[in-house]
VOPAGU-2260 file (C-alpha; in pm, 1 decimal, decimal comma):
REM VOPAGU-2260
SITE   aa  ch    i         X         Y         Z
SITE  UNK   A    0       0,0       0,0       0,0
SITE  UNK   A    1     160,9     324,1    -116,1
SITE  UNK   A    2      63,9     669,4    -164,5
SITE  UNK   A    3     199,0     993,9    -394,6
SITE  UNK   A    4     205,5    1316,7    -344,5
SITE  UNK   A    5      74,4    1544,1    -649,8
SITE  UNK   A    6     290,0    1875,3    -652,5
SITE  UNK   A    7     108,5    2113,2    -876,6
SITE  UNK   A    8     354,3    2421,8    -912,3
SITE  UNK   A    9     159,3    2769,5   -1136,3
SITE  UNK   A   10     -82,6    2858,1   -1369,9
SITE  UNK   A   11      38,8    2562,3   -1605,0
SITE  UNK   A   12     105,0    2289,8   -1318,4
SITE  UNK   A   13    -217,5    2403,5   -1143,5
SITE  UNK   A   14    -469,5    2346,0   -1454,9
SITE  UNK   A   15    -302,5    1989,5   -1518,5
SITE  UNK   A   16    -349,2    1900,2   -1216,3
SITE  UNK   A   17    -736,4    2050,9   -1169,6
SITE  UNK   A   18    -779,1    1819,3   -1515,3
SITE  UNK   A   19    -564,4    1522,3   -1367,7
SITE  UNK   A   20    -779,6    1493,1   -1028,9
SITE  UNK   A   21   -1124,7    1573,0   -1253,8
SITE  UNK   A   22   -1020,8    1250,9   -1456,3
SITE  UNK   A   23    -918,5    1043,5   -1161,3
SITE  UNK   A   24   -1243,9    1099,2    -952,1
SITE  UNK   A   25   -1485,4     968,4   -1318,4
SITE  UNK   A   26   -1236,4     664,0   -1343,3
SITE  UNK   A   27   -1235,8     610,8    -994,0
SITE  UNK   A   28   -1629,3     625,3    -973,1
SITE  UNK   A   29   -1675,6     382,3   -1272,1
SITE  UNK   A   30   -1463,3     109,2   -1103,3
SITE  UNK   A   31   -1594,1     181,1    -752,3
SITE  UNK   A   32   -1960,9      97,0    -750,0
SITE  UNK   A   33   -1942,1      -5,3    -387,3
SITE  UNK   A   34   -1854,4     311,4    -239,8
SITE  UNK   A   35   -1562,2     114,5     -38,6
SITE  UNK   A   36   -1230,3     346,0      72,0
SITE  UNK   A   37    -982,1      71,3     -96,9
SITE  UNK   A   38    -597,9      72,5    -161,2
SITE  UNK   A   39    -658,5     166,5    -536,7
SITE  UNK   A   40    -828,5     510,9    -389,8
SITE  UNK   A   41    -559,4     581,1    -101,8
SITE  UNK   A   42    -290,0     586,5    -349,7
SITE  UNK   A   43    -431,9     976,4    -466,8
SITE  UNK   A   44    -680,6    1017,4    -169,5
SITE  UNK   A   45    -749,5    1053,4     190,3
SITE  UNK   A   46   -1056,8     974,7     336,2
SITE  UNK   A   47   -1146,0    1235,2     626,9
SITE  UNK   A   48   -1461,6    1324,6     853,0
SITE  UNK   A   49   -1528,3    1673,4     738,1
SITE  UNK   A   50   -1745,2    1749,6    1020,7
SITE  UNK   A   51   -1425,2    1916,1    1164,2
SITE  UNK   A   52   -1293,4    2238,1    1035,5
SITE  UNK   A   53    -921,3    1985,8    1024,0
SITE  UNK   A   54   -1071,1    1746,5     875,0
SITE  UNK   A   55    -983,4    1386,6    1081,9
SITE  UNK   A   56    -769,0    1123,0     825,4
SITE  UNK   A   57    -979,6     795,1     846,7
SITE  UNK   A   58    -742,0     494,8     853,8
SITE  UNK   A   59    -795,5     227,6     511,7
SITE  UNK   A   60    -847,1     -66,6     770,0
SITE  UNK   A   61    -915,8    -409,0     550,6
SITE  UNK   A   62   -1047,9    -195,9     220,2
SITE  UNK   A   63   -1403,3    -187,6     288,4
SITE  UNK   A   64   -1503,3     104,3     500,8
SITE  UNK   A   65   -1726,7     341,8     319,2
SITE  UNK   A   66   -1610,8     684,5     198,9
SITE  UNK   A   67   -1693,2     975,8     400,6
SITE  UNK   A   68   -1519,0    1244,5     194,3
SITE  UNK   A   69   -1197,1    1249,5     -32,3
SITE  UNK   A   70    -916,7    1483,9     -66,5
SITE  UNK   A   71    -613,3    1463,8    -294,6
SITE  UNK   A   72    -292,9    1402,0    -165,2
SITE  UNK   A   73    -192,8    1716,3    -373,3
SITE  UNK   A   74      -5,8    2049,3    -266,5
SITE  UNK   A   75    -107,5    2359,2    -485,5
SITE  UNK   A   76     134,6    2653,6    -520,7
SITE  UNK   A   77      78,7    2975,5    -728,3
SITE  UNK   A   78     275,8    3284,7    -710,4
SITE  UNK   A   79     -41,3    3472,3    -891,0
SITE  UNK   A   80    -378,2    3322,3    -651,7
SITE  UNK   A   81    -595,4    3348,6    -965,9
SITE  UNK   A   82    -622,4    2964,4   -1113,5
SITE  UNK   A   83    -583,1    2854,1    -762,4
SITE  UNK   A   84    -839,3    3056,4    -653,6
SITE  UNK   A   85   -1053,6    3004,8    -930,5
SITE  UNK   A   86   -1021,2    2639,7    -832,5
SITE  UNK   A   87   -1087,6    2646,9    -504,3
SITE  UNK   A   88   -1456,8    2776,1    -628,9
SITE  UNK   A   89   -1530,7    2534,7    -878,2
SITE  UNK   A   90   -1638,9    2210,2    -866,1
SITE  UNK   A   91   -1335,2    2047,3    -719,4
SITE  UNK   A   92   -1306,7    2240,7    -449,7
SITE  UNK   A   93   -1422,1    2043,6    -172,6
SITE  UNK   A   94   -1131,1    1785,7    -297,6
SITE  UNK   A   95    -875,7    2012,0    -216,1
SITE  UNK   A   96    -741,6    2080,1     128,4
SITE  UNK   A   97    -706,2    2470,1     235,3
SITE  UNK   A   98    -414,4    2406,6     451,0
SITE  UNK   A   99    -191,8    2253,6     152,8
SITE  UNK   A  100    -262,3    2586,2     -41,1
SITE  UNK   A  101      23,4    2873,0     -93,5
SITE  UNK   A  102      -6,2    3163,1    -271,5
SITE  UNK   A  103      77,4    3513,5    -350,6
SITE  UNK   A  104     -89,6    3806,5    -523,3
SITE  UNK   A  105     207,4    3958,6    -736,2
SITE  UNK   A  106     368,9    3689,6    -949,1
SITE  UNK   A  107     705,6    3632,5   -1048,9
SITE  UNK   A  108     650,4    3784,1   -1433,2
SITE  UNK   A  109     797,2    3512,4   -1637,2
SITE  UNK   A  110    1153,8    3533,2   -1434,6
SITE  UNK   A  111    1312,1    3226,3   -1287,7
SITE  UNK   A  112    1538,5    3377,7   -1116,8
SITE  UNK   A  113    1251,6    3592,8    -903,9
SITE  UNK   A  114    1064,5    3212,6    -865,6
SITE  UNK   A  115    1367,4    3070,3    -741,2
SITE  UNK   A  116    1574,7    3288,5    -575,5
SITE  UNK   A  117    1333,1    3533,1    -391,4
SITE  UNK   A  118     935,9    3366,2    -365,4
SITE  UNK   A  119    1160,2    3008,2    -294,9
SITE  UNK   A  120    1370,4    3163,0     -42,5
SITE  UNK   A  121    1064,4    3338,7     113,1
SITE  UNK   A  122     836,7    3058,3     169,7
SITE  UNK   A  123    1068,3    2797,2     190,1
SITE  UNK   A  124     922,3    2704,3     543,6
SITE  UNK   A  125     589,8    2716,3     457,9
SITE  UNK   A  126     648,8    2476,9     152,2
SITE  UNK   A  127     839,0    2232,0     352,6
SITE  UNK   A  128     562,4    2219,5     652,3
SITE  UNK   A  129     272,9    2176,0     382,4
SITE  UNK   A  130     485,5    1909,0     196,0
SITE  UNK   A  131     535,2    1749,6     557,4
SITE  UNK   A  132     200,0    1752,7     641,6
SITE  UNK   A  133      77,9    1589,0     322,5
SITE  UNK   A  134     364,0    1320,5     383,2
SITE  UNK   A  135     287,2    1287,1     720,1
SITE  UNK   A  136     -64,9    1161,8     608,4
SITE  UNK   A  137      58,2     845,7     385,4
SITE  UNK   A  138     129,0     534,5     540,9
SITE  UNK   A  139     417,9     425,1     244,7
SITE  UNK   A  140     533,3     779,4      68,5
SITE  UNK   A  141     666,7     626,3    -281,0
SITE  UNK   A  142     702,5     929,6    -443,2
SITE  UNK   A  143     635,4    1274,3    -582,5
SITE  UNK   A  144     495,9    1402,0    -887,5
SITE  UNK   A  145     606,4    1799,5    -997,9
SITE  UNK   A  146     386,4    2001,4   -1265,9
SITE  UNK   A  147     475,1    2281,1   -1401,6
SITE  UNK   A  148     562,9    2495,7   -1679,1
SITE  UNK   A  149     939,8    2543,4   -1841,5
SITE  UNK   A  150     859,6    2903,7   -1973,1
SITE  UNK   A  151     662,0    3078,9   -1701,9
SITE  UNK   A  152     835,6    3270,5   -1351,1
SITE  UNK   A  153     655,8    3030,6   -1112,8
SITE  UNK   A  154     695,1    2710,0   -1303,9
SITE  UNK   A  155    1036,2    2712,3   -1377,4
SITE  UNK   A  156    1153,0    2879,1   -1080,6
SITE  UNK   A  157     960,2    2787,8    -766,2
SITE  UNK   A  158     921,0    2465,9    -944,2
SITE  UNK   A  159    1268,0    2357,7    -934,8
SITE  UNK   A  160    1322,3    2542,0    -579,1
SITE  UNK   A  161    1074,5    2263,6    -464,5
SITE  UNK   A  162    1278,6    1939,6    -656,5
SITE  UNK   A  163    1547,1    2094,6    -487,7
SITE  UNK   A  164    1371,7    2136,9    -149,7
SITE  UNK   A  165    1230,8    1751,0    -167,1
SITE  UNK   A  166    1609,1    1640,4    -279,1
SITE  UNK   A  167    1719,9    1757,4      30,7
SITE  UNK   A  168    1424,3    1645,2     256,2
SITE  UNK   A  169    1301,8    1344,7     119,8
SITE  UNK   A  170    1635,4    1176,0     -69,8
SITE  UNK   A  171    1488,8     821,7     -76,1
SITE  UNK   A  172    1123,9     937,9    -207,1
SITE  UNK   A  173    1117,7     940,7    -594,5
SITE  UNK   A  174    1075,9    1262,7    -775,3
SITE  UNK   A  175     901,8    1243,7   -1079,4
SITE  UNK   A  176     814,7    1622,3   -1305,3
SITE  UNK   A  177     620,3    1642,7   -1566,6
SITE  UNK   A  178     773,6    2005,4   -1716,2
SITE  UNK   A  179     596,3    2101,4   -2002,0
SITE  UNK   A  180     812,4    2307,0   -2292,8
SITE  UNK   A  181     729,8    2603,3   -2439,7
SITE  UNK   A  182     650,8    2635,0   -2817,5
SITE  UNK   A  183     892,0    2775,4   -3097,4
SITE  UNK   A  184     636,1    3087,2   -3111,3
SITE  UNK   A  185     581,9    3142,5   -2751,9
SITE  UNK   A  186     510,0    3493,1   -2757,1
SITE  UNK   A  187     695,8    3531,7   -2374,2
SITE  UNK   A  188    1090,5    3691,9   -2422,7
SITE  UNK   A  189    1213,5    3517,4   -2127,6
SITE  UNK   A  190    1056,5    3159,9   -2166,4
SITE  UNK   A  191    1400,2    3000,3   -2338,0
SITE  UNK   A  192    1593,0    3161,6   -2061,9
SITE  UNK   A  193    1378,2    3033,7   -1822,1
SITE  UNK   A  194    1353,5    2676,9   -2009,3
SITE  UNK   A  195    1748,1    2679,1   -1987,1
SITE  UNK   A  196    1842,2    2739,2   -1608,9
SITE  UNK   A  197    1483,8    2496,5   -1492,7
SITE  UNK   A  198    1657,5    2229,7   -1705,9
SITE  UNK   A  199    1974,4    2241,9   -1550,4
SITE  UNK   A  200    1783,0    2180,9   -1221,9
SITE  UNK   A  201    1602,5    1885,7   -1340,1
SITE  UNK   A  202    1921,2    1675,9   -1484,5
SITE  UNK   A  203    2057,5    1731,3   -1166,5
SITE  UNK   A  204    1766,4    1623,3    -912,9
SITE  UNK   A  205    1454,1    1469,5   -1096,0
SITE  UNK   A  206    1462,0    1086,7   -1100,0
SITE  UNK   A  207    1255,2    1104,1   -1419,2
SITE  UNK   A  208    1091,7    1362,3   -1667,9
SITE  UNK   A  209     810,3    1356,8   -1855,7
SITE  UNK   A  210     883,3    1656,6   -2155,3
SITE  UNK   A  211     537,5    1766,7   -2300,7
SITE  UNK   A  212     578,1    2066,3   -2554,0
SITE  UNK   A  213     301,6    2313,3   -2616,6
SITE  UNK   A  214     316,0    2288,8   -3003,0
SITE  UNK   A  215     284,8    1918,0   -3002,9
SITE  UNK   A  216     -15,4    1889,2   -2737,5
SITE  UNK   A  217    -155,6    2159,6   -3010,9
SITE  UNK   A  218     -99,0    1884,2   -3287,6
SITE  UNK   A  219    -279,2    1648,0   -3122,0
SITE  UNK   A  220    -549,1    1868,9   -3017,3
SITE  UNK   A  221    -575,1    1939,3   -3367,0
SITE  UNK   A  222    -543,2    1581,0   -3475,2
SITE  UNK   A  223    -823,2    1405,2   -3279,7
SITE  UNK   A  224   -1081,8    1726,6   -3383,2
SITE  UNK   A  225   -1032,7    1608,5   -3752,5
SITE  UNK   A  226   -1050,8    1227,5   -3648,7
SITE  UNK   A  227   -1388,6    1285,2   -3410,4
SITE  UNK   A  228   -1676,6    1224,2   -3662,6
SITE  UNK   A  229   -1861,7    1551,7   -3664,6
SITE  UNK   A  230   -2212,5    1571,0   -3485,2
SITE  UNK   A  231   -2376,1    1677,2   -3819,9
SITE  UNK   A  232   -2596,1    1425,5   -3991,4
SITE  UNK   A  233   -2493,8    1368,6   -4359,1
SITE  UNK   A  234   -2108,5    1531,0   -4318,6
SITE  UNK   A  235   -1852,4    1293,8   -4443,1
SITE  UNK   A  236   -1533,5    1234,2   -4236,9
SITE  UNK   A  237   -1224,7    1168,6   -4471,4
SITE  UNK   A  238   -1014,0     995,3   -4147,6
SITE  UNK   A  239   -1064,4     700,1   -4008,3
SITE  UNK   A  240   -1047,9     675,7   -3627,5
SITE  UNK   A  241   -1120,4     468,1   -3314,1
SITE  UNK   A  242   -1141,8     797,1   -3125,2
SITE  UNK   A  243   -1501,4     814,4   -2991,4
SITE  UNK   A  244   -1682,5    1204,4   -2949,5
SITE  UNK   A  245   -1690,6    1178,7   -2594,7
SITE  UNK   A  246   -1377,1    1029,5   -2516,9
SITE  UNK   A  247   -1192,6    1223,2   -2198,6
SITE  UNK   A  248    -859,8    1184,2   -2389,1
SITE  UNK   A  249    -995,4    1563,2   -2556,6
SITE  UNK   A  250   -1279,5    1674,6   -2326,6
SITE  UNK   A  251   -1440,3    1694,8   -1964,8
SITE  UNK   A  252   -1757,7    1501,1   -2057,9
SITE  UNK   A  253   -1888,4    1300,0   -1775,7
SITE  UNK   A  254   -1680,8    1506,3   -1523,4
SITE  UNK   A  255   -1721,0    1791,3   -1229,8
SITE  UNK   A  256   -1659,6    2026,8   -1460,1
SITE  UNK   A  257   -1906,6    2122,7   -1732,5
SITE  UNK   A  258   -1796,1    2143,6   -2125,4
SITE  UNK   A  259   -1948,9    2533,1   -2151,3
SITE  UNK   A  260   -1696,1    2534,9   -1915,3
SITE  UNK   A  261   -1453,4    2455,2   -2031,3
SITE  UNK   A  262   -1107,8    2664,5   -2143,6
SITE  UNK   A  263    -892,9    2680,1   -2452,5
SITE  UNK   A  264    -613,2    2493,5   -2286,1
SITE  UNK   A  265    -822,6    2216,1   -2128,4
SITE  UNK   A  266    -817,5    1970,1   -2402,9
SITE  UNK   A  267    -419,4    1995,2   -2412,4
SITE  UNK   A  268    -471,6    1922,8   -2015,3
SITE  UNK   A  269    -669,1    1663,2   -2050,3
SITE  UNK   A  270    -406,9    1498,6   -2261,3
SITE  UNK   A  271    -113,6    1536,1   -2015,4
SITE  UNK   A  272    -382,7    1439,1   -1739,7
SITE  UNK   A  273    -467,9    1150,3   -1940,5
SITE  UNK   A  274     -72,3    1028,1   -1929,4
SITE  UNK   A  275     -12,1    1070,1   -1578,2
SITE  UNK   A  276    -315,4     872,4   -1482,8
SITE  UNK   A  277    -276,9     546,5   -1714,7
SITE  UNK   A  278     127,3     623,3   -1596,4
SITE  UNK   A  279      11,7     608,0   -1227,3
SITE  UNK   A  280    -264,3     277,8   -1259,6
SITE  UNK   A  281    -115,9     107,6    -942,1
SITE  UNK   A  282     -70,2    -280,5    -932,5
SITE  UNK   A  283      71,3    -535,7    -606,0
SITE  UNK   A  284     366,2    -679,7    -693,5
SITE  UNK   A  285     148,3   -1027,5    -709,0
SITE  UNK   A  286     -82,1    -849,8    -938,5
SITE  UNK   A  287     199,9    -761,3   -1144,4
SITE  UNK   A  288     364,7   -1070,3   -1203,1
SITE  UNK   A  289     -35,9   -1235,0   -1284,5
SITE  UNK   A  290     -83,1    -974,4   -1507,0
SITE  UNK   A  291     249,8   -1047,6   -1707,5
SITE  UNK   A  292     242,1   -1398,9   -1727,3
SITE  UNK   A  293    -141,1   -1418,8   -1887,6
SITE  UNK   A  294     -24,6   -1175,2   -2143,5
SITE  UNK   A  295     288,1   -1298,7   -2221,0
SITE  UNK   A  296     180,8   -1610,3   -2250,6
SITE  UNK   A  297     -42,7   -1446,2   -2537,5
SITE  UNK   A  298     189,1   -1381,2   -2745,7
SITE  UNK   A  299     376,2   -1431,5   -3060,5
SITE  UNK   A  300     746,3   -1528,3   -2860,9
SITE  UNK   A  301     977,2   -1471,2   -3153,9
SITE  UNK   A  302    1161,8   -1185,4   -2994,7
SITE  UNK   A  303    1435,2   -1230,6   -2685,1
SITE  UNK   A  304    1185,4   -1111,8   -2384,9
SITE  UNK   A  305     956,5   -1352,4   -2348,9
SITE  UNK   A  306    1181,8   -1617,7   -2527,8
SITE  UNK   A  307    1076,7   -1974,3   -2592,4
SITE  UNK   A  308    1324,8   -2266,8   -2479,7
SITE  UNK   A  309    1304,1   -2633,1   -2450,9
SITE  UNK   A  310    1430,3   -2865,0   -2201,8
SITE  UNK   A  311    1576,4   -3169,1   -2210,6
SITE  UNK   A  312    1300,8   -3335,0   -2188,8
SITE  UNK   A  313    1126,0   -3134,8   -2523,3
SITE  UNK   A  314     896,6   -2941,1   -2285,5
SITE  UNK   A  315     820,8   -2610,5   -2413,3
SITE  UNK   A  316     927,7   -2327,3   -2158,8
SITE  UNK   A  317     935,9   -1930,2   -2157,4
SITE  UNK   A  318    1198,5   -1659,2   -2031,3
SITE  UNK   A  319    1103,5   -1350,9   -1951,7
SITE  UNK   A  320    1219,1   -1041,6   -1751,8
SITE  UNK   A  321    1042,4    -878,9   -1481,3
SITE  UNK   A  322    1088,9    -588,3   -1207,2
SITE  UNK   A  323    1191,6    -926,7    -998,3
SITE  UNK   A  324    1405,6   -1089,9   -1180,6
SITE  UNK   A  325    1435,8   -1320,9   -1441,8
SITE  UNK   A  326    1161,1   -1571,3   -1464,4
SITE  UNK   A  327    1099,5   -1913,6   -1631,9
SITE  UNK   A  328     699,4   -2009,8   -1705,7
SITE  UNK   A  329     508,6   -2253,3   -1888,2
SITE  UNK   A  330     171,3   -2121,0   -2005,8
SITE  UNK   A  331      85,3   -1895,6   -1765,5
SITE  UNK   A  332     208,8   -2058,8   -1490,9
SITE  UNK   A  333     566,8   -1947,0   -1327,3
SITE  UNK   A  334     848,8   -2247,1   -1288,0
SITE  UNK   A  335    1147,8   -2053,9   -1166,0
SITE  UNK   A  336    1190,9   -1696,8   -1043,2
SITE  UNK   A  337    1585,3   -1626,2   -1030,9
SITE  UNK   A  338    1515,6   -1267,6    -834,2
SITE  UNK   A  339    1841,4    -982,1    -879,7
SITE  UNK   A  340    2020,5    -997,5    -630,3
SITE  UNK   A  341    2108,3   -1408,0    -658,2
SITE  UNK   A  342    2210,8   -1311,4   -1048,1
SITE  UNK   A  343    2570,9   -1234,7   -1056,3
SITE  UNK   A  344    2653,0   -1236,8   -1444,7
SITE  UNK   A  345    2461,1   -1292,7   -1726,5
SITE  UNK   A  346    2677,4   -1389,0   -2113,1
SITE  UNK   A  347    2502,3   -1496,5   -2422,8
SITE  UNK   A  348    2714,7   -1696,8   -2657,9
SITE  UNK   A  349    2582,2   -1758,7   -2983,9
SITE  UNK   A  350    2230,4   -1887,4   -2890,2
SITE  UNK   A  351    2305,6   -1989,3   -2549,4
SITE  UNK   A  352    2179,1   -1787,6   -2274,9
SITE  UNK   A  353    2402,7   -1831,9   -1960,5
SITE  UNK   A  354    2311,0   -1719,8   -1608,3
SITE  UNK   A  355    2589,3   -1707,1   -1302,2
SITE  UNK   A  356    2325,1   -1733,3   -1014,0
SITE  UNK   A  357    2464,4   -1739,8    -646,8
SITE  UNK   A  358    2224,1   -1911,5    -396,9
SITE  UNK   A  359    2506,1   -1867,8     -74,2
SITE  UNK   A  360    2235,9   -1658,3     127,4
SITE  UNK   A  361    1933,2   -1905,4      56,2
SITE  UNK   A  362    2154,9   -2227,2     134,4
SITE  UNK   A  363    2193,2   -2130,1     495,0
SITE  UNK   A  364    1863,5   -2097,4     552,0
SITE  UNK   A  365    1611,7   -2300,5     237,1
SITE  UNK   A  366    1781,7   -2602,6     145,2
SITE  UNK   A  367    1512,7   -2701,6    -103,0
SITE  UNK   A  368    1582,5   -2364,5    -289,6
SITE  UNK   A  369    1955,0   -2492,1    -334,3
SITE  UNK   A  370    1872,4   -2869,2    -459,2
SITE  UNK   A  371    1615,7   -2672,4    -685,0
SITE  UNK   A  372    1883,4   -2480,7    -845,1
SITE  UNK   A  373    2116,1   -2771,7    -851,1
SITE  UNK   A  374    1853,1   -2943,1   -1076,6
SITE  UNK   A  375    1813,7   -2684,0   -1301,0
SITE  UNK   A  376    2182,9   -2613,7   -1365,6
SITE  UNK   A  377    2155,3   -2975,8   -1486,6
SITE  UNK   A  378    1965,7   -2950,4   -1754,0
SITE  UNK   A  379    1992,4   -2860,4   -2104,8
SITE  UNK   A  380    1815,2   -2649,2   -2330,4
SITE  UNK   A  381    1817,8   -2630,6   -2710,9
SITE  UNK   A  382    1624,4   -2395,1   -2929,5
SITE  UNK   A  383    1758,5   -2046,9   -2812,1
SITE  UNK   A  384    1958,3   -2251,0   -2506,0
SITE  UNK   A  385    1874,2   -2153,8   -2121,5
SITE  UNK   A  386    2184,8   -2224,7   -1862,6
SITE  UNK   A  387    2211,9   -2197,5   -1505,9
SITE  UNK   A  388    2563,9   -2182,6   -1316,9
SITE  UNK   A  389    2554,9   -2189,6    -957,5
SITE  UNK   A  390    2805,6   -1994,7    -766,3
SITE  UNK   A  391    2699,7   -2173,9    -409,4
């Protein structure tokens, strides 16, 4: 059971997220027809008794209490309050908690250097103790996820204060930023400048980054307009497309929000909101590993990963690779799991496939594990050869 923490960083970062947490409450609501507060849910949300102005966190339990009321596990900063005050009046605003707000009036007029010098320095304390108190709040913290902006002030510049600030505070928590790039014809003088000294701060302290550029989520836009067949009876559409009309890849349909609503940028949100979510779709490890085999064992196996092998006695195995280790299965059912840390080496040599496992650690303590791997380093495989050595 882990939880993230949604960092949503300016105008840009803000609006994402407003579409991000929009989408996850429909999909969310389709799959949950009982109402329960499950693990799937406490990834994103808490569930709280608002009767209190602090509203009281109410604990997951075994999955299947009943939801009193949600709020995201986000933190909203804005330099200018507009968007997040203009959220905070909408339709989502009961999902977000006041005390994980900060905001100022002025703005830091498309300058990184005002974002991250002077506005981080200022409230650095006050971003640290709302981070804390949304980490404070998740049983397994696995990590963070930044949006914001490369061209604007706040983006850019408080954005990367923050990575900085969560480098610092949480090293062991993940830091994942989602910075989306200005266009070629960004009308803003300083957004390259800004673009340049916000990058240098994310090769040096994101774990990962998702680039988005303006001008391509305008492509796309663009793309699936000419692909949606038009709502007029007797107009011929000249592309052919699986995209349906009200599909919340380009539009708010079915959500809080309503389409009148709706702003020119919102269907480019709904796209980045649209890749963080299917990005974020949690899975156990066991879930995982059930998951992979049933498809894999689907498939046409003529590439290396899943491989088919035979064994010496003509039955017709699988190798694959997973976040585990490397894995033998037959059908959809697992043989051998040979997990990292036993695999010392691994050499191919012409077809042959060679693994240097060591099994010191599991000897002292599993001696059927060891006999196990014994066999197996016994046997011979022939079409696209599988080999075991044992370092015991």
């Amino acid at each position: 059971m882990t939880q993230s923490i949604v960092v949503q960083v300016g105008q840009c970062g803000n609006q994402i997220g407003c579409r991000f947490w929009d989408l996850a409450l429909r999909e969310h609501a389709a799959v949950n027809k009982s109402g329960n507060y499950d693990e799937s849910l406490s990834s994103f949300f808490r569930n709280v008794d608002s009767r209190y102005d602090d509203p009281a966190n109410i604990p997951m339990g075994s999955g299947k209490g009943k939801i009193k009321a949600l709020k995201a596990r986000a933190v909203l900063v804005d330099m200018e309050e507009g968007v997040v005050s203009e959220m905070m009046k909408g339709p989502l605003r009961e999902v977000f908690d006041f005390q994980q707000l900060i905001t100022d009036v002025s703005g830091c007029g498309n300058n990184w250097a005002v974002g991250h010098k002077m506005y981080g320095t200022q409230y650095r304390e006050q971003l640290s103790d709302v981070i804390r108190r949304a980490a404070e709040f998740c049983d397994c913290l696995q990590c963070f996820f930044i949006l914001h902006s490369m061209g604007g002030g706040t983006g850019s510049g408080v954005g990367t204060f923050i990575l900085n600030l969560l480098e610092e505070e949480y090293p062991d928590v993940y830091r994942f930023v989602t910075a989306v790039y200005p266009s070629a014809e960004d009308d803003v003088v300083t957004s390259p400048y800004n673009s340049v000294l916000a990058m240098h701060q994310l090769t040096e302290k994101a774990d990962c980054v998702l680039p988005v550029e303006n001008q391509a989520l305008m492509d796309i836009v663009n793309k699936i307009g000419q692909a949606i067949p038009s709502a007029r009876t007797g107009k011929k559409t000249f592309f052919p497309t699986d995209v349906k009309a009200g599909s919340a890849i380009h539009t708010g349909d079915g959500g809080l929000t309503k389409t009148s609503e709706e702003k020119p940028f919102d269907s480019m949100n709904n796209i980045v909101a649209n890749l963080l979510l299917n990005m974020t779709s949690g899975q156990v490890p066991a879930e995982a590993e059930s998951n992979f085999l049933k498809k894999a064992s689907t498939l046409i196996h003529t590439g290396v990963d899943p491989h088919q092998v035979k064994d010496q006695k003509g039955t017709s195995l699988y190798l694959g690779v997973t976040h585990q280790g490397i894995m033998t299965f037959h059908g959809s059912r697992r043989t051998q799991l040979y997990k990292w840390p036993q695999i010392k080496r691994i050499i191919f040599e012409g077809k042959m496939f060679i693994l240097h496992v060591s099994t010191t650690e599991f000897c002292n303590n599993i001696k059927s594990s060891c006999q196990l791997i014994e066999k197996l380093s016994c046997q011979k495989f022939s079409d696209g050869h599988y080999h075991i050595v044992n370092h015991s």
